[in-house]
C-alpha positions in Angstrom: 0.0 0.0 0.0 1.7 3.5 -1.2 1.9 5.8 1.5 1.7 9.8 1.5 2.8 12.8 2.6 0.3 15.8 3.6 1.6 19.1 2.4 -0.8 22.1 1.5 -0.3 21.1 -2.7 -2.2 17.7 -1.7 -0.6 14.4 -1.1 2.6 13.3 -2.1 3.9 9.4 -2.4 6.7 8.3 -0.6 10.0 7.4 -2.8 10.9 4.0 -2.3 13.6 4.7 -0.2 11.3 6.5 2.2 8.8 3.0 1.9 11.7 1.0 2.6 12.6 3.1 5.9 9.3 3.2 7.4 9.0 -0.7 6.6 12.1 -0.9 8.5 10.7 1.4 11.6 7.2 -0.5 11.6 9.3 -4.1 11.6 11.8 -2.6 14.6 8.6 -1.4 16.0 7.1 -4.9 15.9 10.0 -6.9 17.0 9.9 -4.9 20.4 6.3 -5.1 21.3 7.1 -7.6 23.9 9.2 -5.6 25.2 6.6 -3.2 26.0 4.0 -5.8 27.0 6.6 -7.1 29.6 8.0 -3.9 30.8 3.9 -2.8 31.5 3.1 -5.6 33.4 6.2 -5.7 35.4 5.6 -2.1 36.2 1.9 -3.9 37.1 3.1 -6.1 39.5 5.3 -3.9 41.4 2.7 -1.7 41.7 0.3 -4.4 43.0 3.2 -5.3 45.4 3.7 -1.8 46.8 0.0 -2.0 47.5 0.3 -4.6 49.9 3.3 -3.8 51.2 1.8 -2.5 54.5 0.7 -5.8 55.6 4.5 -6.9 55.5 5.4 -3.7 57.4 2.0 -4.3 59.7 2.9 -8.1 60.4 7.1 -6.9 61.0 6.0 -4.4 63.6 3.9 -6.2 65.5 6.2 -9.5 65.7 3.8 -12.0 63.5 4.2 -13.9 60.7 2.7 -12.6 57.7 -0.8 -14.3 56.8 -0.4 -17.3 54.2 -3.1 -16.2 52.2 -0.8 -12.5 51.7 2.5 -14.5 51.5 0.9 -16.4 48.8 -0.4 -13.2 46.7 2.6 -11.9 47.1 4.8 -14.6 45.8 2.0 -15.2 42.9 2.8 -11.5 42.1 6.6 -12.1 41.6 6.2 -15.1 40.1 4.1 -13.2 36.9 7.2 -13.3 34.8 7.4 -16.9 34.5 3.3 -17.5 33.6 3.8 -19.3 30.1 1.3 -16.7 28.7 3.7 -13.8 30.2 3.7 -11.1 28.7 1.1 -11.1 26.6 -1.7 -13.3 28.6 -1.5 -13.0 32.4 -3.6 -14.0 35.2 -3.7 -11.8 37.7 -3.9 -13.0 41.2 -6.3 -11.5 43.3 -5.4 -9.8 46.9 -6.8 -11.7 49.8 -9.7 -10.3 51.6 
């Protein structure tokens, strides 16, 4: 498909060295997608773990274990990077109650 530029005479097509370049950016562009995809949902999930960071701080100063049901959230929450669907198709674990 020819591409265009806008200028105030009306469109002009690209040469086909500017078609080969932006076929070039679009394919880097591509390639790195999961990139992006991983670096958003790592951003994600440390986000989600900052947000339960109080009950680590809550169960540290009052000398008790952390509850199982927040240890295992937690760990579920670092453990999003190895999901076989990661990054593209994550499951999301849900905080305890």
């Amino acid at each position: 498909m020819a591409r265009f530029h806008a200028t105030a005479n009306g469109q002009i097509p690209f040469t086909s060295e500017e078609e080969a370049e932006r076929d070039a950016e679009e394919a880097a562009w591509a390639m790195e997608e999961n990139d992006r995809l991983a670096t958003a949902a790592r951003q994600k999930r440390n986000e989600l773990l900052s947000q339960s960071d109080w009950m680590v701080t809550k169960a540290m100063e009052s000398g008790t274990p952390l509850d199982f049901e927040w240890t295992a959230y937690r760990k579920t929450l670092r453990d999003v990077p190895q999901q076989s669907g990661f990054p593209e198709n994550i499951v999301w674990p849900v905080p305890p109650s």
